[in-house]
C-alpha positions in Angstrom: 47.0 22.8 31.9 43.4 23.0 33.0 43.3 19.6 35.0 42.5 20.9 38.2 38.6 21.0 38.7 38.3 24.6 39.4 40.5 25.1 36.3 38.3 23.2 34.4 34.7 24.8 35.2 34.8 27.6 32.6 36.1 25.1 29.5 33.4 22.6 30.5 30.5 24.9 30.9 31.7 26.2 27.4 32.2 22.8 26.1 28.2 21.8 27.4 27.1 24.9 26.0 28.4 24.5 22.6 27.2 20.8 22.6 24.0 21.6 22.8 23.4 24.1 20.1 25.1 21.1 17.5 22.4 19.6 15.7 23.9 16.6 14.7 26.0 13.8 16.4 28.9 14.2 14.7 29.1 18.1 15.4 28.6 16.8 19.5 31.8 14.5 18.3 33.8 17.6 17.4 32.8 20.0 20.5 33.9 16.6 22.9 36.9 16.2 20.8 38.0 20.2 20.8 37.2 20.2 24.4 39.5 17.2 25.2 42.6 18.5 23.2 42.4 21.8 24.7 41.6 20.6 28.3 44.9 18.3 28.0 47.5 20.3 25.7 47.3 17.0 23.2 47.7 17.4 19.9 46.8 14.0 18.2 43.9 11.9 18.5 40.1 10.7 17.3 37.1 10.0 17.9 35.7 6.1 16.8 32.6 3.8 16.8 32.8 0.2 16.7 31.3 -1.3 13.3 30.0 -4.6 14.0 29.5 -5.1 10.1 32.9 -3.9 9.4 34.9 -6.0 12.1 36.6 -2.6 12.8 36.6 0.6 14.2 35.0 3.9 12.5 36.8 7.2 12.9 34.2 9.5 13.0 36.6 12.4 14.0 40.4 12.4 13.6 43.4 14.8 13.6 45.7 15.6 10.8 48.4 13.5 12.1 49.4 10.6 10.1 48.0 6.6 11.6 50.4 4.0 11.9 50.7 1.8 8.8 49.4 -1.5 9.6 46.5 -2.9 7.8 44.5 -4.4 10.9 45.6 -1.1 13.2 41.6 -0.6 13.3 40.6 -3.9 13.4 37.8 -5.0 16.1 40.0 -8.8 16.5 43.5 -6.7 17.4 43.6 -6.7 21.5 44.5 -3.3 21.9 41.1 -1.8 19.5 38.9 -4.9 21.7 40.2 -4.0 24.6 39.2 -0.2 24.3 35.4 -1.1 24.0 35.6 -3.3 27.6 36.8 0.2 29.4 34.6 1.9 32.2 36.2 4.6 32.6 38.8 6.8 31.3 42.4 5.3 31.2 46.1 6.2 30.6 48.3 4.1 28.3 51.9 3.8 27.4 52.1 0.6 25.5 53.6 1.4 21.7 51.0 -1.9 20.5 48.2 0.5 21.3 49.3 3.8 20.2 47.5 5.1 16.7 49.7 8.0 15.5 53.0 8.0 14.2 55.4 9.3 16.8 53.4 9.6 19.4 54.4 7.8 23.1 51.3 8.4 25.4 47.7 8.0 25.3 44.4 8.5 27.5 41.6 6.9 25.9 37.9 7.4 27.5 34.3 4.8 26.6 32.0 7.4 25.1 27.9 5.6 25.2 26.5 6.6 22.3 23.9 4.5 22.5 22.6 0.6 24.5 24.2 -0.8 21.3 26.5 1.9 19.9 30.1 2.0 21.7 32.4 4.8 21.4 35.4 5.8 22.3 37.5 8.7 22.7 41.6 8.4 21.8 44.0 11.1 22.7 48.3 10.7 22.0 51.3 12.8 22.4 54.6 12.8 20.8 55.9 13.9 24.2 56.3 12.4 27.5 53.9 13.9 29.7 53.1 13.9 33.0 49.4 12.2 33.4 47.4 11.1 36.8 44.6 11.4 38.7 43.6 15.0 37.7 43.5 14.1 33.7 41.9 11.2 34.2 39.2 13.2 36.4 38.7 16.0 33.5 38.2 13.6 30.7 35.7 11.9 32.8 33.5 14.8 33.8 34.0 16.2 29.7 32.6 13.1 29.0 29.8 12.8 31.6 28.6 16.7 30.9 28.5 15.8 27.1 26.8 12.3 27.6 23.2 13.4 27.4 23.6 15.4 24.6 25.2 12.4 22.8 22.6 9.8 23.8 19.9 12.7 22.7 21.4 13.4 19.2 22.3 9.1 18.5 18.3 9.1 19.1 17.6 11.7 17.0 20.0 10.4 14.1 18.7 6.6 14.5 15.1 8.2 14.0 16.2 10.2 10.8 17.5 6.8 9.2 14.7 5.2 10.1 12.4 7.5 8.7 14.9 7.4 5.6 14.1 3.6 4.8 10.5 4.2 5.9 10.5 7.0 3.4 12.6 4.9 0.7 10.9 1.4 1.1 7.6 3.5 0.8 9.1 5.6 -2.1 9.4 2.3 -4.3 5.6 1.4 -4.8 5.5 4.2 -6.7 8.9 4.8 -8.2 10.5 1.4 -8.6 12.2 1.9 -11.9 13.4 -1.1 -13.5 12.7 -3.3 -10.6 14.7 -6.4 -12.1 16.3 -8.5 -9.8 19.0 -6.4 -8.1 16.2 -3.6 -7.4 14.6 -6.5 -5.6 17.7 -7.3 -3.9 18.3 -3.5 -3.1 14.5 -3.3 -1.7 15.3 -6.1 1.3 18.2 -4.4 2.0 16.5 -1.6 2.5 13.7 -3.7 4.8 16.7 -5.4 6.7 18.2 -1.9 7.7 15.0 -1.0 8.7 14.1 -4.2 10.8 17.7 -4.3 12.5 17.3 -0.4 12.9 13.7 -1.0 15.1 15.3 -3.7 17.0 18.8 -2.1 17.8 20.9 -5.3 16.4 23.0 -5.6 13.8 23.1 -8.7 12.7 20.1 -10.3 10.3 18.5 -11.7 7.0 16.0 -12.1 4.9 15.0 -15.3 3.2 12.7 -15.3 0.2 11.0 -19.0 -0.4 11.0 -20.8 -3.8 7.6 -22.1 -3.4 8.4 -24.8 -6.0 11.2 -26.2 -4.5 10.4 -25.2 -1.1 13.5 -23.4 -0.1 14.7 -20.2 0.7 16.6 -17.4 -1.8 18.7 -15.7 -0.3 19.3 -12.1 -1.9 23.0 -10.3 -1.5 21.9 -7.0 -0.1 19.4 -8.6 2.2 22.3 -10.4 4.7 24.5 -7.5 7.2 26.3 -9.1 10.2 29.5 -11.4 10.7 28.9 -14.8 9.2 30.4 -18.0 10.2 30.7 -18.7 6.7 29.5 -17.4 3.1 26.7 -18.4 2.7 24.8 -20.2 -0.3 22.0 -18.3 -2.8 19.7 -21.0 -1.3 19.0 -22.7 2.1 17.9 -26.5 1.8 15.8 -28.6 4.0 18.3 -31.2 5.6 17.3 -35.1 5.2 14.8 -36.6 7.3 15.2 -36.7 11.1 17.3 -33.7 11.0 15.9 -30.7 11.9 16.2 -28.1 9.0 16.6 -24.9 11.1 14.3 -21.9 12.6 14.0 -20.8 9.8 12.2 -23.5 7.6 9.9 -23.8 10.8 8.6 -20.6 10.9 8.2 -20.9 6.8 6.3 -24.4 8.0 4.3 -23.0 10.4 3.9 -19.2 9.3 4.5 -18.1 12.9 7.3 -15.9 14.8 10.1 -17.3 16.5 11.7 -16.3 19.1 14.7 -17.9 20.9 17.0 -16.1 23.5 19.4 -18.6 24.3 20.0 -20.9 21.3 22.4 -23.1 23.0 19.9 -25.0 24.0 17.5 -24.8 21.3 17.6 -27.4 19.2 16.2 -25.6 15.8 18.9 -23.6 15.7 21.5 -23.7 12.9 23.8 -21.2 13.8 24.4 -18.4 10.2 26.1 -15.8 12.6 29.2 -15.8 14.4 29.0 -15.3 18.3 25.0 -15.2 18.3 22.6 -15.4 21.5 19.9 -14.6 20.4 17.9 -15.1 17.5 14.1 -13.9 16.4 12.5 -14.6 12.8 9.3 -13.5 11.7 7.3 -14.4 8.6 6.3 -12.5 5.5 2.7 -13.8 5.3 0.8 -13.6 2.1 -2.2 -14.7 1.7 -2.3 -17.1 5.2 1.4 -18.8 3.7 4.5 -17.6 4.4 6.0 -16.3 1.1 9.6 -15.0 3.1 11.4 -14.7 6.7 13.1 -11.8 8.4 15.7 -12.9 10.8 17.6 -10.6 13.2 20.1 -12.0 15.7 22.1 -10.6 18.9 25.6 -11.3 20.6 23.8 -10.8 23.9 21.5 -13.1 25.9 17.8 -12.1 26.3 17.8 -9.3 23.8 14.6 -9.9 22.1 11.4 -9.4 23.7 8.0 -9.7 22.7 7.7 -6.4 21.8 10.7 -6.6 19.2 8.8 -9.2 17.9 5.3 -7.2 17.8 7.6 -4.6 15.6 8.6 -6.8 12.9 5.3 -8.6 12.8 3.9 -4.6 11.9 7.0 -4.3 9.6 6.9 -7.6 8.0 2.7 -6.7 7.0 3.3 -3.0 6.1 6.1 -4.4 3.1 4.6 -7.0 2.0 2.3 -5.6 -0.7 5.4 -4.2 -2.1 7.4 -7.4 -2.2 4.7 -8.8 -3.9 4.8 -6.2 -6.6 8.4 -6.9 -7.2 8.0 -10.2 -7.0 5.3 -9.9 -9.8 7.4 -7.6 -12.2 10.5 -10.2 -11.8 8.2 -13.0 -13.3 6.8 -11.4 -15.9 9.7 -9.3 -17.3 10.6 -12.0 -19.4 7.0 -12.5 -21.3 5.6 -9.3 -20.9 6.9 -6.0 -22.5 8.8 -4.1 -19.7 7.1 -6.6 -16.7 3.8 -6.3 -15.0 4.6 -3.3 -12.4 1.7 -1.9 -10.7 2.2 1.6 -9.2 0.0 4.2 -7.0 0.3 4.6 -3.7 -3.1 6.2 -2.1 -5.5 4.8 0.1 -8.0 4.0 -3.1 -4.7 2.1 -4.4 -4.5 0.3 -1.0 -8.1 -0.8 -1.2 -7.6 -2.4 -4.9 -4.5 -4.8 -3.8 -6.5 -5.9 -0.7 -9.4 -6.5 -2.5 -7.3 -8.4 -5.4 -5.5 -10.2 -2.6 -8.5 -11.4 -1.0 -9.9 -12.8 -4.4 -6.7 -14.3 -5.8 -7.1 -17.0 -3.3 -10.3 -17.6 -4.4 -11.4 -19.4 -7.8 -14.6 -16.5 -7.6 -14.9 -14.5 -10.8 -13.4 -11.0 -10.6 -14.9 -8.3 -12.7 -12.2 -4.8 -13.0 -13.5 -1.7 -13.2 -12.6 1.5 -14.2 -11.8 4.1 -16.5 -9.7 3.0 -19.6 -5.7 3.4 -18.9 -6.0 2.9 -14.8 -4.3 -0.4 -14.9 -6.9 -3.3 -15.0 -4.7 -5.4 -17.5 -1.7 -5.3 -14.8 -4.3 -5.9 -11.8 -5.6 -8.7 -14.5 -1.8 -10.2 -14.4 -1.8 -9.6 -10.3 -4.4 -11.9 -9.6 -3.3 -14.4 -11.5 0.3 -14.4 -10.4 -1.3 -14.1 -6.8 -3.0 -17.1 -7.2 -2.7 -20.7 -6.7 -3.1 -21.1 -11.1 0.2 -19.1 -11.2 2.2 -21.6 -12.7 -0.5 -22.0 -15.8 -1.9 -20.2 -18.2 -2.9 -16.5 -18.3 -4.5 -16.3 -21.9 -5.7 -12.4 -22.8 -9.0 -11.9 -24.8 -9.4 -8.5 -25.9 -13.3 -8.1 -26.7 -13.1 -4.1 -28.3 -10.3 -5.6 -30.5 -11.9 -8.4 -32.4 -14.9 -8.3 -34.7 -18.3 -10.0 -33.1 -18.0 -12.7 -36.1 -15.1 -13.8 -35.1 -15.3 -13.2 -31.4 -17.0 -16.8 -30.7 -14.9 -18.9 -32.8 -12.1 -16.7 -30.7 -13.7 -17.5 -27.3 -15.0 -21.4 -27.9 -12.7 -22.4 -31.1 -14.7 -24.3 -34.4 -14.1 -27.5 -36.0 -13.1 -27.1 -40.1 -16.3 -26.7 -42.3 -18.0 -24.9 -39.8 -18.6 -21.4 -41.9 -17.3 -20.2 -44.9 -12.8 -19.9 -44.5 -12.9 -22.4 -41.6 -10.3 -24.8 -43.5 -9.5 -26.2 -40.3 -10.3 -27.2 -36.2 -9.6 -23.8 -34.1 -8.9 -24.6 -30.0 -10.8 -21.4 -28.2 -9.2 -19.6 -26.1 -10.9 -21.2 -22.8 -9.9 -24.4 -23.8 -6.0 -23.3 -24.4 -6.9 -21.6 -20.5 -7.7 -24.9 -18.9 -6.3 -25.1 -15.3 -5.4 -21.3 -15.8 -7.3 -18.1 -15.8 -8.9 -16.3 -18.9 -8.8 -12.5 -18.6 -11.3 -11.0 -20.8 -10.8 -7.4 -21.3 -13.4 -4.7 -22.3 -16.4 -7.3 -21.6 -19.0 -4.7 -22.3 -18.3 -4.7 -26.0 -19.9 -7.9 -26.3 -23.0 -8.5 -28.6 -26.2 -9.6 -27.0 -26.0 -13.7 -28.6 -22.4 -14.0 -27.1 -23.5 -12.5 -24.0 -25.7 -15.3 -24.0 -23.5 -17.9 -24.5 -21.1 -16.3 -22.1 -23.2 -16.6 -19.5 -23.8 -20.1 -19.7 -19.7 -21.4 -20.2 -19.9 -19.1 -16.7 -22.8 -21.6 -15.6 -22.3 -24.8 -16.2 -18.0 -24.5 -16.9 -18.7 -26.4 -20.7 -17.9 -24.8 -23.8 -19.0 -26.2 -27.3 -17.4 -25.6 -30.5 -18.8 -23.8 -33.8 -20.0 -26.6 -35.8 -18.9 -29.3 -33.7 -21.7 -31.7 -33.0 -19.6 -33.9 -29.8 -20.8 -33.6 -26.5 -20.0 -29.8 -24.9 -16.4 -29.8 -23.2 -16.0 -29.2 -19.7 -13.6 -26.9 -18.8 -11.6 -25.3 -15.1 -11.0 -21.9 -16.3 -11.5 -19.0 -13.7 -12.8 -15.8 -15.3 -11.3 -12.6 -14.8 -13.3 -9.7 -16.4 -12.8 -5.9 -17.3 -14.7 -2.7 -18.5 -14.6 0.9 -18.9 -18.4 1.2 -19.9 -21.2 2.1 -18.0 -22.8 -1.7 -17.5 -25.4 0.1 -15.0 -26.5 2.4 -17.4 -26.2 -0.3 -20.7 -28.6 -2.7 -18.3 -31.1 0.2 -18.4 -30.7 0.5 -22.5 -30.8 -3.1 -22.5 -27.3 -3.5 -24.2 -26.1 -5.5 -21.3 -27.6 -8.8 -19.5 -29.0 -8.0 -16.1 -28.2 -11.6 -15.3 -24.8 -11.9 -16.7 -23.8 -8.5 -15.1 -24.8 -10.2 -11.8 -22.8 -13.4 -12.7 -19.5 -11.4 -13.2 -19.9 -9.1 -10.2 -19.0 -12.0 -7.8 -16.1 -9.6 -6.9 -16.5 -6.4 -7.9 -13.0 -4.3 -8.0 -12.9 -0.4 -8.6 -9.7 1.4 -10.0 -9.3 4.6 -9.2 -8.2 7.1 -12.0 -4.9 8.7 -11.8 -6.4 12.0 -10.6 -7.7 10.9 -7.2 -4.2 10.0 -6.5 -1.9 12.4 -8.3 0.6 12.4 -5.5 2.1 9.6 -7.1 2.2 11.4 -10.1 6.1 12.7 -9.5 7.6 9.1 -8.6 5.7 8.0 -11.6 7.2 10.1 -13.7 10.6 9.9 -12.7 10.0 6.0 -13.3 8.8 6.6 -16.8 11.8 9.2 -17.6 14.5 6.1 -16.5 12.5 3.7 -18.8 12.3 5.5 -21.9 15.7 7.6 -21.7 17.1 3.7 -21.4 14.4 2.0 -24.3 14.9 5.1 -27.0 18.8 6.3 -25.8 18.3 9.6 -24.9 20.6 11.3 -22.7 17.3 12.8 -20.2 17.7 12.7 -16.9 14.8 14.4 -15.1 12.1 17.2 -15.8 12.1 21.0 -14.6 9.6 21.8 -11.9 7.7 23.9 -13.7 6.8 21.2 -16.2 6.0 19.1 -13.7 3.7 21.1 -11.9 2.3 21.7 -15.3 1.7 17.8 -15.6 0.2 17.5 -11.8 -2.6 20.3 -12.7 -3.5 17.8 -15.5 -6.6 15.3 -15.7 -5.2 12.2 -17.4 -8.4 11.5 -18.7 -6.2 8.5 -20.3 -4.9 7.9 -16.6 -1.4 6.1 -16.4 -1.4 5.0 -20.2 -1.5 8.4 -20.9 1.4 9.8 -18.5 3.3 7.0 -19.5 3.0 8.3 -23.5 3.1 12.0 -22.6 6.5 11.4 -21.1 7.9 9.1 -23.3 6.6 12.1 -26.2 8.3 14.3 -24.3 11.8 12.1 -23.9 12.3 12.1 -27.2 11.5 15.3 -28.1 13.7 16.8 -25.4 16.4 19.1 -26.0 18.7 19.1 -23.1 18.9 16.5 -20.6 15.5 17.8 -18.4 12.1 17.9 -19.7 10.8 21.1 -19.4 7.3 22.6 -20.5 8.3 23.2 -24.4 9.2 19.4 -24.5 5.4 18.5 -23.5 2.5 18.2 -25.7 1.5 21.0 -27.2 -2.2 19.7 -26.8 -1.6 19.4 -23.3 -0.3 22.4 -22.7 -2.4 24.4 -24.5 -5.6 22.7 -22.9 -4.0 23.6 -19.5 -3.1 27.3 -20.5 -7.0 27.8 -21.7 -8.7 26.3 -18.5 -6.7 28.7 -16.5 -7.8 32.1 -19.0 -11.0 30.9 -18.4 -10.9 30.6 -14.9 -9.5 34.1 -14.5 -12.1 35.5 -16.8 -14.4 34.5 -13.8 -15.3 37.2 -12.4 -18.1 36.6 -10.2 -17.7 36.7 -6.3 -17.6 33.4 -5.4 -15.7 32.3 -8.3 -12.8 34.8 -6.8 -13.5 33.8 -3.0 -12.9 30.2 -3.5 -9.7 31.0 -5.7 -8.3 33.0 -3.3 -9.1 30.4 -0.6 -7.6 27.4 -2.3 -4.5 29.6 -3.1 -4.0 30.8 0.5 -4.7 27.3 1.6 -2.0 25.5 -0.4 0.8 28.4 0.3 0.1 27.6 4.3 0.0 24.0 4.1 3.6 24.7 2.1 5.1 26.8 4.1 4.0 24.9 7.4 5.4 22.0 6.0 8.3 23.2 5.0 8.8 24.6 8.4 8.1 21.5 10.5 10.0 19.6 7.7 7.4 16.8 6.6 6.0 16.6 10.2 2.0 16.2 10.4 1.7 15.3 13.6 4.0 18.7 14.3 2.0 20.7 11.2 -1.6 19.7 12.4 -0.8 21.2 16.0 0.1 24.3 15.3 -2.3 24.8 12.9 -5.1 23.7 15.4 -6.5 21.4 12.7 -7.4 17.7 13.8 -4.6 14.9 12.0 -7.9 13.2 10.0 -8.5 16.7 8.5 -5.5 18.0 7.8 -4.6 14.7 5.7 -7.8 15.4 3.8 -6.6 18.9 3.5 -2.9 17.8 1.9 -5.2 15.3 -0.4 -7.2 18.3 -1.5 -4.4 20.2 -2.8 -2.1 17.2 -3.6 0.8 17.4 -1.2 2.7 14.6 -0.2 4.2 15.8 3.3 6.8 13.3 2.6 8.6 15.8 0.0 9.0 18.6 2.4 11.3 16.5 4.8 
């Protein structure tokens, strides 16, 4: 036996050596493990985490020997598993109510710090009576100590890559959310919860959304991890009055953090969590209200500072754009085909929900513009839903859709007699929008005499009837308007009103096209490919790269609408379960294959310079990224180019560094 510490000196600088070439945590596990069995002649053991969640222990390593048959033989509650996670140092064992392994009548277990929150432990058994003391114990403890940095270095390194993970997934969702019902939802806070307990090293928490009807708060399956006192209900309820309702409702109340680190003697406490000391909960703020809570709670006293609360104050504003777009397809799936889901995920995309976030508070008009297919309809919906007219009406006016003669009548109704067919009273479409919100879409069709009416119902708020000769009717409808014409260019012709152009354009909102942002393109298509596999029954399951590179050199001139039909076009016509480039519209395809003969029938110098140039630079932004796996901060240093311009560089040439990690 090596116990001795001369003896030992060669298998521990070989054990410290092999550690640190492992990669990963679990192959530190193994080397620490190997190392222990080999040290000690043992041939039975494992190597275990505590798993708050779980109420047990985890074996992350074990040998081939068989575990005594007892259903709570792992379980954090039995004394001799509690007792192994209050050690300090490495200790011998006899007692049969702690052994683990069939057979066997000794043990030497040893703590292993993974992490400040992340116990482990190290279990080693025989089936034969040996001979264990001082110098064992001594050998297990410097294994343990040599191999402890390496540990502590790899747990980092691991808690970073999951955290990047639900970075990467939570992100992942704004643009590839496919069929976001109610348990997608769910899913998503779970996702956010992971992340928030991840950044403040607990393991206990939950998120709350609020009912802002009833005033209390959902509670979504996935979106509750620790070790409740009790199950809990799908909603919280204020208590009656003179009772105080919990943290929770106050932080809902007031919109503000809390945090408490010793809730014995805090009197807003309502205890969820068994054991708890400590509790913070910030809010989800939308719109200066809170809309949801995060709550994370610790075991230990004083765990939470104010810099764990700073952390999910960041956390709670960078997700809550994309709770709201959940929250926004969930209450519309029911009257709208396939639910309002707006998708994109570039900076241009950013600006557009800010902006619409800023004016759905408002009662201001909003005018949408942008190139037909971009979304305006769905940003239409948004506003609405984002507003405080939620709960009535949305009525749709399509302008391009509905001849000029019967576009008035449409608008402001008519009483019967009015013209020739009007056999009876007709309520306009702002008057059935009363207390809601009218979207009128393509707004630039209108003819010069409605413009002229328009503008004053936008005036003065009254509408009159065709042929009605009562007083006009005053009406609280906020205007929401859209175009893809050129109103600039229609004032100049003078097809459009200069002074109704400057009555819509209180708020002004720009959508980009699906080109400036066609690193969204992939998660949008993989959305699409779920949604019409599902609404037509094909079998398809994805697309082959080739075709969708093929896609991302494309324009969309008819931007999302037009994805969104190319690749439903291309489900159905599929004839294996992946799209591939035969599946695509020929149209398409062929316009793509004649751009690129043309531009390699260009000849000239600079035509072949810049080629070249853009080629070289996309192959070394690839293969940099694929070497630094996903890393800019990593990529832009070793090229030498500053972060700002290697972003715009990855824009340029539409690479998401996300895909190379």
């Amino acid at each position: 036996m090596t116990g001795t510490d001369r003896d030992s000196i060669p298998l521990l600088y070989d054990l410290l050596r092999d550690a640190n070439r492992r990669s990963d945590l679990k192959g530190v596990f193994h080397v620490l493990f190997r190392g222990a069995k080999e040290g000690l002649g043992m041939k039975e053991g494992l190597v275990g985490q505590l798993n708050p969640e779980k109420g047990a222990l985890d074996i992350k390593i074990k040998t081939s020997g068989k575990l005594i048959e007892r259903p709570d033989l792992l379980a954090s509650e039995r004394r001799p598993v509690l007792e192994l996670f209050g050690l300090d140092k490495p200790t011998i064992q006899r007692d049969e109510e702690g052994l683990f392994f069939r057979g066997s009548v000794c043990q030497i277990v040893a703590p292993v710090l993974v992490d400040a929150e992340a116990a482990g432990v190290l279990v080693l058994e025989s089936s034969m009576e040996r001979e264990l003391g001082e110098n064992e114990i001594r050998f297990v403890e410097r294994m343990v100590e040599q191999t402890a940095n390496v540990i502590r270095l790899r747990s980092k390194v691991e808690s970073s890559r999951r955290e990047l993970a639900a970075w990467w997934d939570v992100g992942r969702r704004i643009v590839n959310p496919s069929d976001l019902d109610v348990s997608e939802l769910d899913t998503l806070l779970g996702k956010i919860l992971q992340l928030a307990l991840s950044r403040t090293k607990t393991s206990n928490g939950i998120i709350l959304m609020a009912d802002e009807a009833t005033g209390e708060l959902v509670i979504h399956s996935q979106a509750v991890m620790g070790d409740l006192i009790h199950e809990v209900p799908e909603k919280l309820r204020r208590r009656k009055r003179g009772r105080a309702s919990g943290i929770v409702f106050q932080v809902l109340d007031t919109n503000s953090p809390y945090l408490s680190n010793n809730i014995a003697k805090d009197p807003n406490y309502i205890p969820l969590f068994k054991g708890i000391s400590s509790h913070l909960s910030v809010p989800i703020s939308f719109q200066d209200r809170c809309i949801g809570v995060i709550v994370v709670e610790s075991p230990d006293p004083n765990a939470f500072t104010l810099e764990e609360q700073k952390v999910l104050e960041e956390l709670s504003q960078n997700i809550v754009t994309l709770v709201r777009r959940a929250q926004l397809y969930e209450a519309t799936r029911d009257t709208h085909e396939r639910g309002i889901l707006i998708r994109g995920q570039s900076e241009e995309w950013k600006e557009v929900e800010h902006r619409m976030e800023r004016a759905a508070a408002t009662n201001a008009i909003v005018i949408l513009r942008g190139e037909s297919g971009t979304g305006k309809e769905l940003l239409a919906h948004a506003i609405h839903f984002n507003s405080k007219r939620k709960d009535c009406k949305l009525v749709v006016v399509n302008s391009a859709a509905i001849p000029d003669q019967l576009l008035e009548s449409t608008l402001f109704g008519h009483v019967r007699g009015a013209f020739t067919g009007a056999s009876f009273d007709r309520m306009g479409e702002f008057e059935k929008a009363d207390g809601g919100t009218i979207f009128l879409d393509e707004i630039g069709e209108l003819g010069p005499p409605l413009q002229a009416k328009l503008l004053r119902v936008l005036q003065t708020g009254e509408i009159q009837k065709i042929g009605s000769n009562a007083d006009a009717r005053r009406v609280d409808v906020r205007v929401i308007a859209a175009t893809s014409r050129n109103l600039e260019q229609m004032m100049k012709q003078g097809t459009f009103r200069e002074d109704l152009y400057y009555r819509l354009h209180v708020v002004p909102i720009w959508l980009p096209p699906l080109r400036d942002y066609r690193a969204s393109i992939p998660g949008m298509i993989s959305s699409f490919i779920s949604e019409a596999a599902r609404e037509y029954g094909r079998p398809v399951k994805g697309i082959s790269g080739e075709a969708q590179e093929l896609l991302m050199r494309y324009d969309f001139p008819g931007n999302v609408r037009e994805l969104r039909n190319t690749i439903e076009q291309a489900v159905i016509m599929a004839r294996s379960d992946m799209i591939g480039i035969d599946d695509l519209p020929e149209r398409l395809v062929k316009e793509l294959r004649d751009g690129q003969r043309r531009a390699s029938e260009s000849r000239d110098f600079k035509s072949i310079k810049k080629h070249m140039l853009e080629d070289f630079e996309r192959s070394y932004l690839q293969d940099l990224l694929t070497e630094v796996q996903g890393n800019v901060s990593r990529a832009s240093e070793i090229s030498g180019i500053n972060r700002v311009n290697f972003y715009k560089l990855l824009r340029r040439h539409d690479l998401d560094a996300g895909s190379f990690r």
